[in-house]
N, C-alpha and C positions, 0 to 999 in steps of 0.2 A: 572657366570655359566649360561648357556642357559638350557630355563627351559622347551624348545620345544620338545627336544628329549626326554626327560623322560616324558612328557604328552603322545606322540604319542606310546610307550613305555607301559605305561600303558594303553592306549586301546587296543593296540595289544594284552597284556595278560587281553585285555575283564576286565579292572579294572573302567568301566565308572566312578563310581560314587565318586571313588579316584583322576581320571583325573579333572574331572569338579569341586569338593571340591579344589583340586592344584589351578585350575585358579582363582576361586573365593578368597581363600585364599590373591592372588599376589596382587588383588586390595583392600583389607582393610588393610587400616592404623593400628587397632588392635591387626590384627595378627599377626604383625611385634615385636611386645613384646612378644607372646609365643615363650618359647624356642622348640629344637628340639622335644623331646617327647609328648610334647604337640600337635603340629603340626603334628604327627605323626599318634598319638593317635585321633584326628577329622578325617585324613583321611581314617584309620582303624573302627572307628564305621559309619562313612558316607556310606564306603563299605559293612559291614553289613548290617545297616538299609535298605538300595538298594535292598539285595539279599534276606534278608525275607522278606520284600514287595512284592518282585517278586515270590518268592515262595508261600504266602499268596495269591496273585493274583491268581496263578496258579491253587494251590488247589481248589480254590472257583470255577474257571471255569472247571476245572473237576467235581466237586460234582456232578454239573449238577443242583442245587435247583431247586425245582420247585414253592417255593414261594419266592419272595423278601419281604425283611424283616428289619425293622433298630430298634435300640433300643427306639426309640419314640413311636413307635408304640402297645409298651407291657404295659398292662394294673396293675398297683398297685394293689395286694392282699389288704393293709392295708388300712382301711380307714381313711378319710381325719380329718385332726386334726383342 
Protein backbone atom coordinates (compact mmCIF):
# COMPACT_ATOMS: atom_id res chain seq x y z
CA UNK A 1 0.00 0.00 0.00
CA UNK A 2 1.50 3.47 -0.72
CA UNK A 3 1.54 5.44 2.25
CA UNK A 4 2.02 8.93 0.38
CA UNK A 5 -1.46 9.64 -0.48
CA UNK A 6 -2.91 9.07 2.83
CA UNK A 7 -0.15 11.49 4.33
CA UNK A 8 -0.85 14.10 1.88
CA UNK A 9 -4.51 13.39 2.76
CA UNK A 10 -4.03 14.10 6.03
CA UNK A 11 -2.58 17.46 5.80
CA UNK A 12 -5.17 18.36 3.47
CA UNK A 13 -7.72 17.87 6.30
CA UNK A 14 -4.99 20.04 8.43
CA UNK A 15 -4.16 16.58 10.38
CA UNK A 16 -0.30 17.66 10.78
CA UNK A 17 0.45 16.18 13.67
CA UNK A 18 -1.14 12.70 12.64
CA UNK A 19 0.78 13.16 9.20
CA UNK A 20 4.16 13.49 10.75
CA UNK A 21 3.51 10.74 13.95
CA UNK A 22 2.64 8.33 10.23
CA UNK A 23 6.09 9.04 8.94
CA UNK A 24 7.89 8.82 11.99
CA UNK A 25 5.95 5.71 12.86
CA UNK A 26 7.26 4.05 9.10
CA UNK A 27 10.94 4.32 10.35
CA UNK A 28 10.96 2.60 13.81
CA UNK A 29 11.51 -0.87 13.79
CA UNK A 30 9.10 -0.82 17.17
CA UNK A 31 6.26 0.12 15.90
CA UNK A 32 6.21 -2.59 13.39
CA UNK A 33 4.92 -4.99 16.57
CA UNK A 34 2.04 -2.60 17.62
CA UNK A 35 -1.10 -3.84 16.18
CA UNK A 36 -3.63 -1.74 14.39
CA UNK A 37 -5.30 0.01 17.35
CA UNK A 38 -2.43 0.62 18.83
CA UNK A 39 -1.10 2.66 16.04
CA UNK A 40 -4.08 4.21 15.76
CA UNK A 41 -4.52 5.30 19.10
CA UNK A 42 -0.58 7.28 19.01
CA UNK A 43 -1.73 8.87 16.04
CA UNK A 44 -5.04 10.10 17.68
CA UNK A 45 -3.37 11.43 21.01
CA UNK A 46 -0.37 12.88 18.87
CA UNK A 47 -3.27 14.93 17.23
CA UNK A 48 -4.63 16.08 20.27
CA UNK A 49 -1.67 16.89 22.15
CA UNK A 50 -0.94 19.19 18.80
CA UNK A 51 -4.29 20.96 19.04
CA UNK A 52 -4.16 21.80 22.84
CA UNK A 53 -0.70 22.97 22.52
CA UNK A 54 -1.96 25.25 19.99
CA UNK A 55 -4.73 26.27 21.82
CA UNK A 56 -2.74 26.82 25.06
CA UNK A 57 -0.36 28.82 22.99
CA UNK A 58 -2.99 30.76 21.77
CA UNK A 59 -4.81 31.64 24.73
CA UNK A 60 -1.66 32.78 26.46
CA UNK A 61 -1.06 35.12 23.64
CA UNK A 62 -4.45 36.60 23.81
CA UNK A 63 -4.22 37.13 27.65
CA UNK A 64 -1.98 39.58 26.81
CA UNK A 65 0.14 39.07 30.40
CA UNK A 66 1.84 41.72 31.36
CA UNK A 67 4.28 39.77 33.55
CA UNK A 68 6.24 36.69 32.48
CA UNK A 69 6.33 34.41 34.93
CA UNK A 70 7.57 30.40 35.30
CA UNK A 71 7.18 28.26 38.26
CA UNK A 72 10.89 28.75 39.63
CA UNK A 73 10.45 31.86 40.18
CA UNK A 74 7.54 31.38 43.22
CA UNK A 75 8.69 31.85 46.51
CA UNK A 76 8.01 28.74 49.32
CA UNK A 77 5.48 29.69 52.11
CA UNK A 78 7.06 26.81 54.30
CA UNK A 79 10.04 27.00 55.78
CA UNK A 80 13.13 25.16 55.04
CA UNK A 81 13.44 21.91 56.95
Amino acid sequence: MLIHPTIDNLKTLKLLAMASTLENQRHLLDSQELSFEEKLGILVDAELAAKDSKRLTSRLRNAKLRLAACIEDLKSSRPAA
